[in-house]
C-alpha positions in Angstrom: 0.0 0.0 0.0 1.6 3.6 -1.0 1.9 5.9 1.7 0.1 9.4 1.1 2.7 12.0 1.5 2.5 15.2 3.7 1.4 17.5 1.1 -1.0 14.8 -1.1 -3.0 14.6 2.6 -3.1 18.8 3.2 -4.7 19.1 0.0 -6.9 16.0 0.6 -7.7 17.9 4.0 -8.4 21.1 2.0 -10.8 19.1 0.0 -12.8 18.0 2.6 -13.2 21.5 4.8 -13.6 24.4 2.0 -12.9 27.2 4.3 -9.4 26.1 5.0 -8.9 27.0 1.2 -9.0 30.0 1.8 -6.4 30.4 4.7 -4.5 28.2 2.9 -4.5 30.2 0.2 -3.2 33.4 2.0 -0.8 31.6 3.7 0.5 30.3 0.4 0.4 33.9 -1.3 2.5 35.4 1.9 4.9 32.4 1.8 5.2 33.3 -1.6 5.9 37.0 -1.8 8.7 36.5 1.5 10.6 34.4 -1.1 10.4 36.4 -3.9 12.2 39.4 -1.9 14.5 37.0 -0.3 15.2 36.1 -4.1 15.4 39.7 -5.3 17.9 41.0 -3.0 20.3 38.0 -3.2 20.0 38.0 -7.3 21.5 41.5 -6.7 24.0 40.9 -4.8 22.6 42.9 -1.8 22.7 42.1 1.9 19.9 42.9 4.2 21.2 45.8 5.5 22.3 47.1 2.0 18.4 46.8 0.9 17.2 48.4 3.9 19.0 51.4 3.2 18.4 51.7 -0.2 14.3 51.5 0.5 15.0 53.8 4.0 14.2 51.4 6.5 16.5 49.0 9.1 17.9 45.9 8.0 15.5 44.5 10.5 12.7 45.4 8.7 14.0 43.5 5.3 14.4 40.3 7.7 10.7 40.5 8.7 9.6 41.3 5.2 11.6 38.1 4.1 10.1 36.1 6.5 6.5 34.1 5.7 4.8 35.3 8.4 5.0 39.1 7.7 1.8 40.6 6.6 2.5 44.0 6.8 4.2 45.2 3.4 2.4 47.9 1.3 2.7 47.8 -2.6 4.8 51.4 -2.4 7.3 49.0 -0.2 7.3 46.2 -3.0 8.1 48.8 -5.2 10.9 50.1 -3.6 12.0 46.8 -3.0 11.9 45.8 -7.0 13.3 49.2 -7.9 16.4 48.3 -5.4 17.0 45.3 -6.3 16.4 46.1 -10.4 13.2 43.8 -10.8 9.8 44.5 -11.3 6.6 44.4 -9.7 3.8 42.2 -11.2 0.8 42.5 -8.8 -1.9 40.5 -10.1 -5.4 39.4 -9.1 -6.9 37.0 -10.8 -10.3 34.8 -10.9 -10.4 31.6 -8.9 -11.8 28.3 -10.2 -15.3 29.2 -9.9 -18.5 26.8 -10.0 -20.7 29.7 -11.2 -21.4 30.5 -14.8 -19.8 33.7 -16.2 -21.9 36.9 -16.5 -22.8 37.7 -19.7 -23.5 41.2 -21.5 -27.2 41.7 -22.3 -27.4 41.1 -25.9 -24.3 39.4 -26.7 -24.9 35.8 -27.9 
């Protein structure tokens, strides 16, 4: 008999109770974004301390920013962030997998 792994029985999990979705979602998104700063700054060569004054904050700001469980970066300090470390910033929003039909336009066919 295979074993499930970790991961195969969070999602099963996720399956089962569809409000965790959404935390997990969030979670996943935050994860996300702490990496892709972590990856910025080290593609440019910059330490943390290097970044933090380049975006005028402390270099104990960057390490919370780099870190999954900060929450409390605004798009101005992504920017700064991308602009420092010569990326770009890509914010998107786009639809989930939804069960309801699309809208459409009165009178289009």
């Amino acid at each position: 008999m295979a074993h499930k792994t970790l991961l195969a029985e969070l999602h099963e999990e996720i399956r089962r109770h569809p409000a965790r979705q959404v935390r997990y979602e969030r979670e996943l998104a935050t994860l996300k974004v702490a990496n892709q700063i972590l990856a910025a700054r080290l593609h440019a060569g910059l330490s943390q301390a290097a970044l933090a004054k380049l975006i005028g904050t402390q270099q104990s700001g960057v390490a919370r920013m780099e870190n999954a469980g900060c929450t409390s970066y605004t798009t101005v300090t992504l920017a700064k962030i991308a602009a420092a470390t010569g990326s770009r910033l890509d914010v998107r929003i786009v639809p989930a997998r939804s069960r309801r039909p699309a809208l459409t336009m009165a009178g289009s066919s």
